[in-house]
N, C-alpha and C positions, 0 to 999 in steps of 0.2 A: 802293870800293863792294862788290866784293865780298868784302870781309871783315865788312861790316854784313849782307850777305845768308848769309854760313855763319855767323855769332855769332847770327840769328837761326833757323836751324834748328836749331842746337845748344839752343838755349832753348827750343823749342816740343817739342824732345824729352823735355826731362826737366822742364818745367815746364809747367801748368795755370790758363789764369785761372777763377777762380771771379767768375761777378757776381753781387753782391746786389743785392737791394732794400731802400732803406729810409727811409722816410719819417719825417717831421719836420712835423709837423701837418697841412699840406695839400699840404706841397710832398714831390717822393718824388725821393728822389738814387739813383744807379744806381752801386754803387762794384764795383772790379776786385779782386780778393785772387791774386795770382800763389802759386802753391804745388805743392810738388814733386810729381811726380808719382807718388813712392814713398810720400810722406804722404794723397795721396788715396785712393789704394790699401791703405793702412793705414786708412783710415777709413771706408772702402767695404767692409771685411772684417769690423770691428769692431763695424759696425750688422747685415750680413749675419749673422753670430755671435748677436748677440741675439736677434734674430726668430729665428732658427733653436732656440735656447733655450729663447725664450719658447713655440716651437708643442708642442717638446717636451715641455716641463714642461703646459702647458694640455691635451696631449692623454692625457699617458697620468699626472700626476699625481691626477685626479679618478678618485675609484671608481666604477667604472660598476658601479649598482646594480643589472645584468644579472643578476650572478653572486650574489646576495644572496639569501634566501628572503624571499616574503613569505606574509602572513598574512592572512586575508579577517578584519575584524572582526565577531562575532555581540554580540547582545543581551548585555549586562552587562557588555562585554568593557572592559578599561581601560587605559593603556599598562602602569601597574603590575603588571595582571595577567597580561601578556602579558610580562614582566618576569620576573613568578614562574615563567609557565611553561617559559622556555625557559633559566631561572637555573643548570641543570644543562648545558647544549650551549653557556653563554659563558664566559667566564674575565673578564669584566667586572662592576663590580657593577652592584645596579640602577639605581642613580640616570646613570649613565654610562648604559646600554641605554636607557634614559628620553630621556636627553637626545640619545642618536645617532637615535633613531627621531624626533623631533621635528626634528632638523635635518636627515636625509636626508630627511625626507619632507615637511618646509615646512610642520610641524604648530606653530601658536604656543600650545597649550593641550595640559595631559592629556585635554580633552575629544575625543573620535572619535564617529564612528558606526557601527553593523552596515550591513555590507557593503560599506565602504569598503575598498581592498586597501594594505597597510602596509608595509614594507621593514625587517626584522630585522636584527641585523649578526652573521647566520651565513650562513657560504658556503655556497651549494647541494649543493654536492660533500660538504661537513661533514654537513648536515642528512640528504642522502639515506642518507650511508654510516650514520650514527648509527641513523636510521632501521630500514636491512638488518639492522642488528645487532640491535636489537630484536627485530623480525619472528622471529627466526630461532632 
């Protein structure tokens, strides 16, 4: 007897029941899956890892259009023209400027309006310093 009671602590040491669920049309059976305790913990780290991944990559892979200039549109203004103007401050061409201001800014047409405010793909820092130089 009690070599049934220490062969059962020794197994509750290093082993795990998992119970599922899992139904079969109406009827739902309840099964046991014994497994190791080193493999739980392998797979308890493996899904911690990805979330962890995934928040990384979701938090800082998107550009946060903070740092970005934007541009208020006036009367005449067009995304091409806005294109043209700032074709000196990108290293992009314009059909490319065209189409990142359309997709940063959730624009489905070249059509804008005056006084809507627009998001450029030159960095604040880029534009201002650009700017000083001018001025100066």
């Amino acid at each position: 007897m009690s070599t049934n009671i220490s062969s059962r602590k020794a197994l509750t040491r290093t082993f795990v029941p998992i119970i599922i669920k899992v139904s079969k049309g109406e009827q739902i059976f309840y099964e046991v899956i014994i497994m190791n305790k080193l493999s739980v913990c392998y797979i308890l780290t493996f899904i911690v890892s990805i979330l962890a991944i995934t928040l990384i990559v979701s938090y800082t892979g998107a550009d946060s259009l903070e740092n970005y200039h934007k541009v208020e549109i006036k009367e005449g203004d067009s995304l091409w023209s806005i294109a043209d103007e700032f074709q000196k401050k990108t290293e992009i061409s314009k059909q490319d400027f065209v189409k990142w201001v359309q997709e940063k800014n959730n624009i489905h047409s070249t059509l804008i309006k005056p006084g809507d405010l627009v998001v450029v793909p030159i960095e604040k820092t880029d534009f201002y310093h650009i700017e000083q130089i001018a001025s100066e």
